[in-house]
PDB file of the backbone (N, CA, C, O) and the ligand in Angstrom, with CONECT records:
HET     ZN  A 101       1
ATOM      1  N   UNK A   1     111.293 141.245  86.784  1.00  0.00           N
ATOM      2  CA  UNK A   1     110.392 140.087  86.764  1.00  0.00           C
ATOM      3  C   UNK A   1     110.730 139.159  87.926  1.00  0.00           C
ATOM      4  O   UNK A   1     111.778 138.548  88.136  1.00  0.00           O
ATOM      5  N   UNK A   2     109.641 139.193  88.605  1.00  0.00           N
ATOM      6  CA  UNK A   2     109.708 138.052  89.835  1.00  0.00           C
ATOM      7  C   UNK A   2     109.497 136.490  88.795  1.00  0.00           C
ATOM      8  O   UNK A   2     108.767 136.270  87.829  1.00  0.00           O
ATOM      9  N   UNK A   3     110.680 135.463  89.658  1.00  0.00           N
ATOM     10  CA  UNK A   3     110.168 134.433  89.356  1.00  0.00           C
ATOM     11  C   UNK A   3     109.965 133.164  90.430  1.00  0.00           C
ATOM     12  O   UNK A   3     110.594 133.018  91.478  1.00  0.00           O
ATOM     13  N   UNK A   4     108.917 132.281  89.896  1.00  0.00           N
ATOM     14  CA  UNK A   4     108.397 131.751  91.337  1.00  0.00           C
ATOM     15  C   UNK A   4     109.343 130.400  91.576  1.00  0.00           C
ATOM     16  O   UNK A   4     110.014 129.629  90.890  1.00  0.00           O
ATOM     17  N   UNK A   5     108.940 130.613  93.127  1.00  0.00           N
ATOM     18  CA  UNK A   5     109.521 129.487  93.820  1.00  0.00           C
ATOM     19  C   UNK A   5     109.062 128.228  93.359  1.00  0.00           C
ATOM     20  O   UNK A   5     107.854 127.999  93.300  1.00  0.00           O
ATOM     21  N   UNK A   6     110.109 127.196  92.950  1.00  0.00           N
ATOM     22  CA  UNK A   6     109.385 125.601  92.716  1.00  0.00           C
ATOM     23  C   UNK A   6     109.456 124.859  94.386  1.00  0.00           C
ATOM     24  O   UNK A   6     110.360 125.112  95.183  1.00  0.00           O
ATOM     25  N   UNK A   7     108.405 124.003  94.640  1.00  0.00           N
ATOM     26  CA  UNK A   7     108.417 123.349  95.857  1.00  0.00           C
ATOM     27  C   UNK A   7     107.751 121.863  95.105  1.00  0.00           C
ATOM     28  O   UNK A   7     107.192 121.465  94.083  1.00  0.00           O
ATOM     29  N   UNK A   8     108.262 121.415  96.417  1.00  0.00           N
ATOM     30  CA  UNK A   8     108.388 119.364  96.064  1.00  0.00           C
ATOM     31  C   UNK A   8     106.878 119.420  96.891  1.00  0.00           C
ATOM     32  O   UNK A   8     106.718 120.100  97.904  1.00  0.00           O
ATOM     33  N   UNK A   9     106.153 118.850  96.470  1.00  0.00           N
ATOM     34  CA  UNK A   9     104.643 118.742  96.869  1.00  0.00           C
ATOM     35  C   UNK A   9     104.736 117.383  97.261  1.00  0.00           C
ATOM     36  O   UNK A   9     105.655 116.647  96.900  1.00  0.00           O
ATOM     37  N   UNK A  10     103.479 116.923  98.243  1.00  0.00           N
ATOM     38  CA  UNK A  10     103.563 115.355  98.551  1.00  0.00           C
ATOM     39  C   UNK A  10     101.863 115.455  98.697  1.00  0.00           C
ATOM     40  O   UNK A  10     101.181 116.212  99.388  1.00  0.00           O
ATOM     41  N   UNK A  11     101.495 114.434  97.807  1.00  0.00           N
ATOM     42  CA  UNK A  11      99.856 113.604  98.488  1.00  0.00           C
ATOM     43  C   UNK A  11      99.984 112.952  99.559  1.00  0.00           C
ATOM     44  O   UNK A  11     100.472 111.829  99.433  1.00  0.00           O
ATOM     45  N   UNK A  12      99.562 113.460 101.100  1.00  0.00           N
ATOM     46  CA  UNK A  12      99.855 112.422 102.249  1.00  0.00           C
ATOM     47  C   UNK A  12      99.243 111.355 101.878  1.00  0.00           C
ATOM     48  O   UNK A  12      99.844 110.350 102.256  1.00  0.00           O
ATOM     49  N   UNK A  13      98.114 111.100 101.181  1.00  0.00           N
ATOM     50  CA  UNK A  13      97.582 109.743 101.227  1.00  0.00           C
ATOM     51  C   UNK A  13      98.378 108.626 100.698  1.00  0.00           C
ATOM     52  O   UNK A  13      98.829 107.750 101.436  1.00  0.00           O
ATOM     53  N   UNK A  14      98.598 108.656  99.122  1.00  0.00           N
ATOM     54  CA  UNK A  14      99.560 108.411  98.298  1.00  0.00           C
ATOM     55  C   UNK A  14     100.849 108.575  98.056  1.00  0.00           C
ATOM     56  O   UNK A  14     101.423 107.887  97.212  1.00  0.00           O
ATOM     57  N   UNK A  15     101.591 109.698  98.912  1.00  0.00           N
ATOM     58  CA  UNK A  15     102.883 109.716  99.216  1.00  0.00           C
ATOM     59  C   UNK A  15     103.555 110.051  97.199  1.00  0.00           C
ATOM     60  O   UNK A  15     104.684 109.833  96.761  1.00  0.00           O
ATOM     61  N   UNK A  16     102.318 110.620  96.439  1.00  0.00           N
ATOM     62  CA  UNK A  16     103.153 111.166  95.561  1.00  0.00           C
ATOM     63  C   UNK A  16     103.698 112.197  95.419  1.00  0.00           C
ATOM     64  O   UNK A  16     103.030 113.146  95.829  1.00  0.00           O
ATOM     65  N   UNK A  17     104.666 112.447  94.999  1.00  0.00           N
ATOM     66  CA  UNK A  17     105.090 113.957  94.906  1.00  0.00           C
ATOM     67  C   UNK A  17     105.047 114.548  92.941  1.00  0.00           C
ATOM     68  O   UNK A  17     105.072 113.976  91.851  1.00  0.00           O
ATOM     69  N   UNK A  18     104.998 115.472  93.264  1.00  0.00           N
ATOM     70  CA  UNK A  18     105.141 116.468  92.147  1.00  0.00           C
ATOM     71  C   UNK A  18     106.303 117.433  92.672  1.00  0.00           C
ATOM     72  O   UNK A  18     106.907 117.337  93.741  1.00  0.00           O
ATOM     73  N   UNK A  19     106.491 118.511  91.532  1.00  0.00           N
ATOM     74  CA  UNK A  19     107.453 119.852  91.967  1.00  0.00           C
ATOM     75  C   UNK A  19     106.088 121.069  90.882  1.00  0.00           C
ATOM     76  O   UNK A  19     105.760 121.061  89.695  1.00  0.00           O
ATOM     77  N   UNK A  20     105.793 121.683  91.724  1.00  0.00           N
ATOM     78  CA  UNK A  20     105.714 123.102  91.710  1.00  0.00           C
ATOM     79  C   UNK A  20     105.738 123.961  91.473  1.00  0.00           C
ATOM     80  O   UNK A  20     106.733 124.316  92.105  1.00  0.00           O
ATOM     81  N   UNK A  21     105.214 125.282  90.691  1.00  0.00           N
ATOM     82  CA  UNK A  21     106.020 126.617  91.055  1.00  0.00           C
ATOM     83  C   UNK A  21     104.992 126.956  92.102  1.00  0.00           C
ATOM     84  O   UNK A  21     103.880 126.709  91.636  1.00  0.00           O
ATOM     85  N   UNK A  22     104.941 127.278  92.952  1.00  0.00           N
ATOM     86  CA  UNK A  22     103.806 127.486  93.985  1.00  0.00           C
ATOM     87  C   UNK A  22     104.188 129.229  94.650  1.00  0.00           C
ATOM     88  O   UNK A  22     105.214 129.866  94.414  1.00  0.00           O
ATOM     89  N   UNK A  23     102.994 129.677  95.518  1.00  0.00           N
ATOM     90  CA  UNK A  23     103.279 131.009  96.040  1.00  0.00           C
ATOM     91  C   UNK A  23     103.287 130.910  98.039  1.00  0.00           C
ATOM     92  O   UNK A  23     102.203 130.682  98.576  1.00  0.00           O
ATOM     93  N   UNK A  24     104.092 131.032  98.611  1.00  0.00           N
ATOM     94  CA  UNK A  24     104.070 130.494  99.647  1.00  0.00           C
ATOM     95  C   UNK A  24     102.534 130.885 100.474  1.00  0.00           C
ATOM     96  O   UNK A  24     102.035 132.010 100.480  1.00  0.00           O
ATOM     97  N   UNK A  25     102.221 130.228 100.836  1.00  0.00           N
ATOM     98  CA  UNK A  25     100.926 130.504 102.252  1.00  0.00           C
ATOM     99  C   UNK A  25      99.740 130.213 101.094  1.00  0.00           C
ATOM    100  O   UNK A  25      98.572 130.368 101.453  1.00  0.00           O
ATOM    101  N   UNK A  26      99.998 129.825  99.813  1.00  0.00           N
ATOM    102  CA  UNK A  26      98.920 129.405  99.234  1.00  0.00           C
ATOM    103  C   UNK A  26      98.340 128.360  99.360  1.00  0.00           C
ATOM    104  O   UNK A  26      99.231 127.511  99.333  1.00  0.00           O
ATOM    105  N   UNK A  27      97.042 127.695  99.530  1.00  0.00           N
ATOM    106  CA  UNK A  27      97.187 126.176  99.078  1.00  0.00           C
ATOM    107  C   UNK A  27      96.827 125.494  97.712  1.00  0.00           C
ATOM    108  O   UNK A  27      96.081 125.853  96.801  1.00  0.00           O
ATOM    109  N   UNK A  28      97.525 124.510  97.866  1.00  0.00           N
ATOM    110  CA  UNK A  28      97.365 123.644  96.865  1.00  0.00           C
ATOM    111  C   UNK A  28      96.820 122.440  96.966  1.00  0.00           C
ATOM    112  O   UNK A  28      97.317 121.890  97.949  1.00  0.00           O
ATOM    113  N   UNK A  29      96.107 121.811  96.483  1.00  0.00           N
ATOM    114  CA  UNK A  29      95.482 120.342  96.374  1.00  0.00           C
ATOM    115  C   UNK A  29      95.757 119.452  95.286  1.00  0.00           C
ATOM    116  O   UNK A  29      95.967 119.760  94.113  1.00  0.00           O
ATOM    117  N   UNK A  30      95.730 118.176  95.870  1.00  0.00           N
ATOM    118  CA  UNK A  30      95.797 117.219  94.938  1.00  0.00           C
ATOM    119  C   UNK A  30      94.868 117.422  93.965  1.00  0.00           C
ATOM    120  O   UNK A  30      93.895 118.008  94.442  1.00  0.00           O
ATOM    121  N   UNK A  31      94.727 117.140  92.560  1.00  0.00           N
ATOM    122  CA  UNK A  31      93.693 117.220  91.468  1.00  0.00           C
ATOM    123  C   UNK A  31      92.470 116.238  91.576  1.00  0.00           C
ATOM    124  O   UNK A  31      91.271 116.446  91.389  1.00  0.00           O
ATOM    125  N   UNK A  32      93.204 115.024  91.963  1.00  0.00           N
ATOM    126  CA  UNK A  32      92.444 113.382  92.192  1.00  0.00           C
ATOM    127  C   UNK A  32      91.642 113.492  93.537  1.00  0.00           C
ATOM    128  O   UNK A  32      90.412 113.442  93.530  1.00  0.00           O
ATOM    129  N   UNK A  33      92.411 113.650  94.760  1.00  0.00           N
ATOM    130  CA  UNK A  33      91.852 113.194  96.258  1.00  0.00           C
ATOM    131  C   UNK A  33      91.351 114.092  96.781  1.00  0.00           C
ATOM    132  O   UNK A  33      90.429 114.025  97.594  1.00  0.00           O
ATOM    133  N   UNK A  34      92.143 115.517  96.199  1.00  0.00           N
ATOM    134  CA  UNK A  34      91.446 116.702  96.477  1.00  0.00           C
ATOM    135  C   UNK A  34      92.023 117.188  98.535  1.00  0.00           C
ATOM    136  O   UNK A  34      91.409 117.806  99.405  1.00  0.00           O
ATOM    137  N   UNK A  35      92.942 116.747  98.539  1.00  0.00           N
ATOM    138  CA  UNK A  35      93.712 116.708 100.206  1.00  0.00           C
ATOM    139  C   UNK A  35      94.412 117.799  99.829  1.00  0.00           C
ATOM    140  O   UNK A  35      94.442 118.314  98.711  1.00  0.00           O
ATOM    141  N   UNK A  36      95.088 118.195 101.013  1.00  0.00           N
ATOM    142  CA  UNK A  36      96.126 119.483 100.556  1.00  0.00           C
ATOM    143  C   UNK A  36      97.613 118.941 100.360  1.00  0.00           C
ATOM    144  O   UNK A  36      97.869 117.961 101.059  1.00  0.00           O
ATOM    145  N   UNK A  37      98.315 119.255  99.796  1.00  0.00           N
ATOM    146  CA  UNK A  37      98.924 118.923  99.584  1.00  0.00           C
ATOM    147  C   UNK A  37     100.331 119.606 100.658  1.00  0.00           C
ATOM    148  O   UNK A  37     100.426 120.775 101.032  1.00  0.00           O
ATOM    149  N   UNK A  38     101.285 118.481 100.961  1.00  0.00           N
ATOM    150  CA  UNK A  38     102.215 118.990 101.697  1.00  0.00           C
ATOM    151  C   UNK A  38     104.006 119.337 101.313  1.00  0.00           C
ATOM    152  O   UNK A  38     104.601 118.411 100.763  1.00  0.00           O
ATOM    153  N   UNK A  39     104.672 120.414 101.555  1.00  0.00           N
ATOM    154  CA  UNK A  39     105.452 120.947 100.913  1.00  0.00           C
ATOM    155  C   UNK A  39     106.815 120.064 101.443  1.00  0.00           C
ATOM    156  O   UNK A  39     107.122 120.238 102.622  1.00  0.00           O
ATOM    157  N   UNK A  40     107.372 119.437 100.904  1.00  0.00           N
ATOM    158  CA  UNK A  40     108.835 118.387 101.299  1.00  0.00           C
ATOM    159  C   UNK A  40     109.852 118.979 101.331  1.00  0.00           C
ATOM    160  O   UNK A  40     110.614 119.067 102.295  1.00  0.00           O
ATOM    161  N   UNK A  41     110.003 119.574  99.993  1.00  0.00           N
ATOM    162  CA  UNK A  41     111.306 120.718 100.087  1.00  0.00           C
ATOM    163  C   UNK A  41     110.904 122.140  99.108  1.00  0.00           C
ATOM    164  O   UNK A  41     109.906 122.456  98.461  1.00  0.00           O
ATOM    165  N   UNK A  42     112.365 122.855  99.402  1.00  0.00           N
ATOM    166  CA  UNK A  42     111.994 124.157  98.381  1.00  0.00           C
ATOM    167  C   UNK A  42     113.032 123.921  97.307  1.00  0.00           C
ATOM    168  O   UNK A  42     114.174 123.571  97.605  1.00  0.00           O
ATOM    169  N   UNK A  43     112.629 124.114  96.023  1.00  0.00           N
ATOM    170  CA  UNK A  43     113.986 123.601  95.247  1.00  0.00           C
ATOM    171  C   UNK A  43     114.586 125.593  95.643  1.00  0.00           C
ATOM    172  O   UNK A  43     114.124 126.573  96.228  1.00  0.00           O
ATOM    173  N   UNK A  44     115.943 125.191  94.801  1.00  0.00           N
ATOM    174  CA  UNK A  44     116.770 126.484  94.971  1.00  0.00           C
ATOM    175  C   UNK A  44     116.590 127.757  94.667  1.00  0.00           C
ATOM    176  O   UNK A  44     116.897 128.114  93.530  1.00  0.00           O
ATOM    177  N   UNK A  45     116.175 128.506  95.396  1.00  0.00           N
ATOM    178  CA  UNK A  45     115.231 129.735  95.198  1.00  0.00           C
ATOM    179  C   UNK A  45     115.552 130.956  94.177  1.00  0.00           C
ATOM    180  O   UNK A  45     114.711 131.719  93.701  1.00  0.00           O
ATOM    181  N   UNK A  46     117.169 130.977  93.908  1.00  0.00           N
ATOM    182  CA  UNK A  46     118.104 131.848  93.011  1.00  0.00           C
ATOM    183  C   UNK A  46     117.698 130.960  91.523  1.00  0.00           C
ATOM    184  O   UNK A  46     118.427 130.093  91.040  1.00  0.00           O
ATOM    185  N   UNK A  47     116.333 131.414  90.928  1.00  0.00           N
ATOM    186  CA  UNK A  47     116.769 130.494  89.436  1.00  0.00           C
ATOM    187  C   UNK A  47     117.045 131.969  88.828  1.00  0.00           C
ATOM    188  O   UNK A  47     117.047 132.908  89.623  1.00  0.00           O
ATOM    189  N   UNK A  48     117.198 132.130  87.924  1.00  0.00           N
ATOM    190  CA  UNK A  48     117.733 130.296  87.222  1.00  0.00           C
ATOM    191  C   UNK A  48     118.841 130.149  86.918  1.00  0.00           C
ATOM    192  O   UNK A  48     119.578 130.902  86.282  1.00  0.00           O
ATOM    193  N   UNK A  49     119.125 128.661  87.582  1.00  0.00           N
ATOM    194  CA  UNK A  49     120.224 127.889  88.222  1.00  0.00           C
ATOM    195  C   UNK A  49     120.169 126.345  87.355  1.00  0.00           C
ATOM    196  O   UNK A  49     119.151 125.675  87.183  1.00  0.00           O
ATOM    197  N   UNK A  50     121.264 126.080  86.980  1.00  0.00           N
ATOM    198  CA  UNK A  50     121.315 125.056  86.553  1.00  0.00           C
ATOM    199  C   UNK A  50     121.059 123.941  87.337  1.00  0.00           C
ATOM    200  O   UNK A  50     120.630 122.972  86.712  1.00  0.00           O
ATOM    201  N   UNK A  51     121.193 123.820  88.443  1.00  0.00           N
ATOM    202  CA  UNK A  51     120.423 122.859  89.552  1.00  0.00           C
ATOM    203  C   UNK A  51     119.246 122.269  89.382  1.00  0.00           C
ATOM    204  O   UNK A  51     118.369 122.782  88.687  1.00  0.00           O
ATOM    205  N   UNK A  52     119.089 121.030  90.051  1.00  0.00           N
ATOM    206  CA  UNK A  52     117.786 120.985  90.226  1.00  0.00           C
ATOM    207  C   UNK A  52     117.427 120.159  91.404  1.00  0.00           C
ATOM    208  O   UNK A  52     116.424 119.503  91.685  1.00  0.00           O
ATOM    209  N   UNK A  53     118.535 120.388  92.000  1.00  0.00           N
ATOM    210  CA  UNK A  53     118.624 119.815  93.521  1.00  0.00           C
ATOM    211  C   UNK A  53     117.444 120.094  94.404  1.00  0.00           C
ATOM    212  O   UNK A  53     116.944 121.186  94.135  1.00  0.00           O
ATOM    213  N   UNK A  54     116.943 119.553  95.216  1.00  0.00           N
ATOM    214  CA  UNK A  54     115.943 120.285  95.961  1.00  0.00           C
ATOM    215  C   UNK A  54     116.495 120.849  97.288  1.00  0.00           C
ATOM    216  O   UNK A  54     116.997 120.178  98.190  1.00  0.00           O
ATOM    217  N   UNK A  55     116.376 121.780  97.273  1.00  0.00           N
ATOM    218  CA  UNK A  55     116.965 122.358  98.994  1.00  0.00           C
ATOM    219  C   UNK A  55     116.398 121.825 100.504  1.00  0.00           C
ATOM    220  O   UNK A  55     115.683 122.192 101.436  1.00  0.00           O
ATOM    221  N   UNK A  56     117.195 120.751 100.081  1.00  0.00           N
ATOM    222  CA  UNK A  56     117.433 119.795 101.624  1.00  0.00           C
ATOM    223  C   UNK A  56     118.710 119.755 101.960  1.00  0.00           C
ATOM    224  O   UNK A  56     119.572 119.907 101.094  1.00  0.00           O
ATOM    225  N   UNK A  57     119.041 119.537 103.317  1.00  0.00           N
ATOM    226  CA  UNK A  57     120.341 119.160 103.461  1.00  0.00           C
ATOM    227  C   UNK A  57     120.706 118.262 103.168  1.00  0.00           C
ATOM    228  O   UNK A  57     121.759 118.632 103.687  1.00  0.00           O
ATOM    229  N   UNK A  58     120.956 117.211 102.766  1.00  0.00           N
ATOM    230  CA  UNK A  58     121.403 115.824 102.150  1.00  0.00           C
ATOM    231  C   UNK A  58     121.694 116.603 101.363  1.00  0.00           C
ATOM    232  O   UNK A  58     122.850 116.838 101.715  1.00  0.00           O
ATOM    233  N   UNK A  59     121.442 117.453 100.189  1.00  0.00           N
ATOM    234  CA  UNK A  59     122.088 118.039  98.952  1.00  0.00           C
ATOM    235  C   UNK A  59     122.805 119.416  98.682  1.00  0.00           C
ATOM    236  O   UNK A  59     123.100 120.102  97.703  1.00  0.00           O
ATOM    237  N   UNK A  60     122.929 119.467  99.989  1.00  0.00           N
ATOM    238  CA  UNK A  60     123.522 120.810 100.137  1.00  0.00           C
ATOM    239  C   UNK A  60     125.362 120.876 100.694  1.00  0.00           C
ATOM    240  O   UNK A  60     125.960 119.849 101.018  1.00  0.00           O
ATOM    241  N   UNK A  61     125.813 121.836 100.701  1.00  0.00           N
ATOM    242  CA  UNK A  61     126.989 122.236 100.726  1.00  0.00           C
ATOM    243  C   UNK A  61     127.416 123.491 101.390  1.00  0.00           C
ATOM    244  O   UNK A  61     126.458 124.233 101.611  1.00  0.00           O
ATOM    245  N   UNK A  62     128.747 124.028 101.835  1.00  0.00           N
ATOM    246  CA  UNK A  62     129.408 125.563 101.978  1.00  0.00           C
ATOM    247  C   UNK A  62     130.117 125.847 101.387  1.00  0.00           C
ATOM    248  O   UNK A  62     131.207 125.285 101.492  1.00  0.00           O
ATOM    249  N   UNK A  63     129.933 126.862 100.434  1.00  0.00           N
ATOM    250  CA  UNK A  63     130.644 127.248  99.647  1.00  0.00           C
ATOM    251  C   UNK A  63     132.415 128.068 100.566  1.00  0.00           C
ATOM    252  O   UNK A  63     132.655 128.995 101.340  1.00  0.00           O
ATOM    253  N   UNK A  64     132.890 127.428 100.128  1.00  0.00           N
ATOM    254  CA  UNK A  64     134.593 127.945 100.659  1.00  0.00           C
ATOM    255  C   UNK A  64     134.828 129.126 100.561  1.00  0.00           C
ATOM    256  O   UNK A  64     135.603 129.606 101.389  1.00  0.00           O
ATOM    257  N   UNK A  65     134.213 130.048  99.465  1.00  0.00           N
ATOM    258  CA  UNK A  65     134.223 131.503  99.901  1.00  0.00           C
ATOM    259  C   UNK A  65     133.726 131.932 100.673  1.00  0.00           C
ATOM    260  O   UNK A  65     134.396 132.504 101.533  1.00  0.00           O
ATOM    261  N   UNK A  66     132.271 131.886 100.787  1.00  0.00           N
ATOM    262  CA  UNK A  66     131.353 133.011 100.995  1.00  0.00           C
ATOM    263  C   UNK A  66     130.803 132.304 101.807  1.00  0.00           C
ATOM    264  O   UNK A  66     130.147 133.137 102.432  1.00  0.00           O
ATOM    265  N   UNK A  67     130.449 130.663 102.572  1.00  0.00           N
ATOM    266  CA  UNK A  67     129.811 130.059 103.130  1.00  0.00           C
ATOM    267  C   UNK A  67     128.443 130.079 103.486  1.00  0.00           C
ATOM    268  O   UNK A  67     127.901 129.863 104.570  1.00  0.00           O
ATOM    269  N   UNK A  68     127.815 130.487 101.973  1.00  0.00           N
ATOM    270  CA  UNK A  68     126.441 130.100 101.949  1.00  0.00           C
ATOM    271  C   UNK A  68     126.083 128.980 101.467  1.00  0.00           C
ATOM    272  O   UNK A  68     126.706 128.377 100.592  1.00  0.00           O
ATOM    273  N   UNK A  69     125.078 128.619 101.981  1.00  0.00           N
ATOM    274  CA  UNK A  69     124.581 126.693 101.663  1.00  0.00           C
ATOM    275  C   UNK A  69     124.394 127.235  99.695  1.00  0.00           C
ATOM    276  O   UNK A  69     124.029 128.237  99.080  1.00  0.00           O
ATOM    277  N   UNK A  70     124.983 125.641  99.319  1.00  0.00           N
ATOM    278  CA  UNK A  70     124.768 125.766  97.729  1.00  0.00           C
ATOM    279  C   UNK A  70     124.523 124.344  97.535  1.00  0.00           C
ATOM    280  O   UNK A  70     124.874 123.663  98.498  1.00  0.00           O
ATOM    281  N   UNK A  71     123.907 123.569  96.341  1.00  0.00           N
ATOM    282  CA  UNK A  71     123.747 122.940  96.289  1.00  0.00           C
ATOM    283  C   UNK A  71     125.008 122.163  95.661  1.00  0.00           C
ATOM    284  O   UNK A  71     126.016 122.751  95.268  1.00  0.00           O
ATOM    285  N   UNK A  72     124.833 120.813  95.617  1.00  0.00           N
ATOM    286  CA  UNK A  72     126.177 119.869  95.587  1.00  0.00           C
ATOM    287  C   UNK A  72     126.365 119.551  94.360  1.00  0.00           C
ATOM    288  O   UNK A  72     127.361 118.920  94.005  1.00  0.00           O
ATOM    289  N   UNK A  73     125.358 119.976  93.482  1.00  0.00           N
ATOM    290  CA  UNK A  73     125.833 119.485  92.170  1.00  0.00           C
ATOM    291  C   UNK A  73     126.129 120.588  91.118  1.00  0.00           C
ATOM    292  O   UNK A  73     126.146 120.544  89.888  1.00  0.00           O
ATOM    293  N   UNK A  74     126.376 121.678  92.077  1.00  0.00           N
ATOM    294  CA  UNK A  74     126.533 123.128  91.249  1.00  0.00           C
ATOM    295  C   UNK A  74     128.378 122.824  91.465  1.00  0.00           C
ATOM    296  O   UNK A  74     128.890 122.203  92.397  1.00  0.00           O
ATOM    297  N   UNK A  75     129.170 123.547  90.171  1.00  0.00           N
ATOM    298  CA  UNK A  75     130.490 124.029  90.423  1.00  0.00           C
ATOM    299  C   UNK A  75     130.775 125.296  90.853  1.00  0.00           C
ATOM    300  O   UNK A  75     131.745 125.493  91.586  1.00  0.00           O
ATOM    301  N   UNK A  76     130.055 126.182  90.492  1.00  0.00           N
ATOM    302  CA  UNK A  76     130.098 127.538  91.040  1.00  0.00           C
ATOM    303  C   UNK A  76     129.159 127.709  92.301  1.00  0.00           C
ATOM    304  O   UNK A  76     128.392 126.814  92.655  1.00  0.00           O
ATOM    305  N   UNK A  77     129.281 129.007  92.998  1.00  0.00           N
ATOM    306  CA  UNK A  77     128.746 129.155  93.853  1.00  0.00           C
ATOM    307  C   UNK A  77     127.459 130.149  93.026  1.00  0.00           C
ATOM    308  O   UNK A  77     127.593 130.966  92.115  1.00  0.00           O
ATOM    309  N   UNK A  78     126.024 129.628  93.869  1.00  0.00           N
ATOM    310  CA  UNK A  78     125.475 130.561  92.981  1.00  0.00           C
ATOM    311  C   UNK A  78     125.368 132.272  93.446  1.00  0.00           C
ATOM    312  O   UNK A  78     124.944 133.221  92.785  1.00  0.00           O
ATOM    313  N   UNK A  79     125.894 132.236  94.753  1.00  0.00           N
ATOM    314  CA  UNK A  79     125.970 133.293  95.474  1.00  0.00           C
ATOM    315  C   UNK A  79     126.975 134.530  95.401  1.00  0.00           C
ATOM    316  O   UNK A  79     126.820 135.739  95.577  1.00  0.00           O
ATOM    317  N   UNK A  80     128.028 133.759  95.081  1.00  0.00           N
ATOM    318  CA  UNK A  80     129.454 134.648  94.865  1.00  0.00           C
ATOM    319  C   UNK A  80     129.860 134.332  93.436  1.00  0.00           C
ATOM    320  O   UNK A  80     130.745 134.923  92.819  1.00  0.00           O
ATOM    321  N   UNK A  81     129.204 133.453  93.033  1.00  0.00           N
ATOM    322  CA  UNK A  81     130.063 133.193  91.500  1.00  0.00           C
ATOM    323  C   UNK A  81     130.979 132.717  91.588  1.00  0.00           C
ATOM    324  O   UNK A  81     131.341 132.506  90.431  1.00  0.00           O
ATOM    325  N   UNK A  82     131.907 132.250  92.446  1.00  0.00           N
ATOM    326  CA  UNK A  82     133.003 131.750  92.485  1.00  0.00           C
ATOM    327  C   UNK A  82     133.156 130.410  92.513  1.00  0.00           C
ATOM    328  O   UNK A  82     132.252 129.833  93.116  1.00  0.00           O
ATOM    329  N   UNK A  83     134.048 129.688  92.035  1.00  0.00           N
ATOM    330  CA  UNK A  83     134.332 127.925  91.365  1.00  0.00           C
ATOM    331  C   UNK A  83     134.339 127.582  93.071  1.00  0.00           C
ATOM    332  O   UNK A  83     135.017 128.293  93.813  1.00  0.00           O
ATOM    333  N   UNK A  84     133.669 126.637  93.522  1.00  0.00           N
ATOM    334  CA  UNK A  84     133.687 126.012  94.915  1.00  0.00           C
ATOM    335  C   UNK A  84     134.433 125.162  94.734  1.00  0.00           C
ATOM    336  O   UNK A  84     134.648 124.821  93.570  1.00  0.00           O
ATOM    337  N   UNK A  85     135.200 124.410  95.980  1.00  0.00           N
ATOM    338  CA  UNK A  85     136.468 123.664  96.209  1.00  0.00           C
ATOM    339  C   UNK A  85     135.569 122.071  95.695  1.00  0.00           C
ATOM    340  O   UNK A  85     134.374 121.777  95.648  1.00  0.00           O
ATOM    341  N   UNK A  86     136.573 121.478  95.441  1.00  0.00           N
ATOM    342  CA  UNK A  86     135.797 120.090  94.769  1.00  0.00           C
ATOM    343  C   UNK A  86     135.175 119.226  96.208  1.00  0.00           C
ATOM    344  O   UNK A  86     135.520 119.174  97.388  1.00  0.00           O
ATOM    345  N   UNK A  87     134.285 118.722  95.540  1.00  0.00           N
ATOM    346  CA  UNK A  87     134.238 117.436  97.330  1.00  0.00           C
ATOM    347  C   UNK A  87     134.744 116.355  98.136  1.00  0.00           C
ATOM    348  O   UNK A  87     134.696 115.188  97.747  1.00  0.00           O
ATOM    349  N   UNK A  88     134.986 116.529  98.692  1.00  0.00           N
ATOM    350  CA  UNK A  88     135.923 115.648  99.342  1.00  0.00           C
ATOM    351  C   UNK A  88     137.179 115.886  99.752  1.00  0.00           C
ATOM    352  O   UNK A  88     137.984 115.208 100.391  1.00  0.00           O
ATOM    353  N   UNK A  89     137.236 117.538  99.024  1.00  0.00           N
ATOM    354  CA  UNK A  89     139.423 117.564  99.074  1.00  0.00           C
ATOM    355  C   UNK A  89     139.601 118.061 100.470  1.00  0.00           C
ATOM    356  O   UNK A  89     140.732 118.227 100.927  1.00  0.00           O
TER     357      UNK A  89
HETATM  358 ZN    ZN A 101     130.161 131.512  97.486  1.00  0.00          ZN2+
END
């Protein structure tokens, strides 16, 4: 079972956002203004993940093993499974 990507949506007019499960190269529109809607971030594409960080850098991390970007509020890596070093040490 494929499962879908969530993405952070934005109304340019209104500058609201929603989150997503969206299919990439699809579009989507606002319900109200009827504009397309524009994609801000991708949340973390490995669900399901206890995260709910959105995959930006501001919230991201390297994991000390395996040094794939993970998000910052995960303890494990979701990549290797392995407990990531705390922050800051
Ligand atoms: Zn790792």
């Amino acid at each position: 079972m494929r499962i879908r990507q969530k993405y952070r949506m934005r109304t340019p007019s209104t500058g609201r956002e929603i989150v997503l499960e969206a299919e990439f190269g699809k579009r989507y529109v606002d319900r109200e203004s009827g504009e397309d809607l524009e994609v801000v971030a991708q949340l973390l594409p490995l669900a399901p993940t206890p995260s709910e960080l959105p995959w930006a850098v501001e919230n991201l991390r390297f994991c000390n093993h395996c040094d794939q970007l993970a998000q910052k509020d995960l303890n494990d890596c979701p990549y290797c499974g392995r407990r990531m070093e705390a922050l800051g040490g």
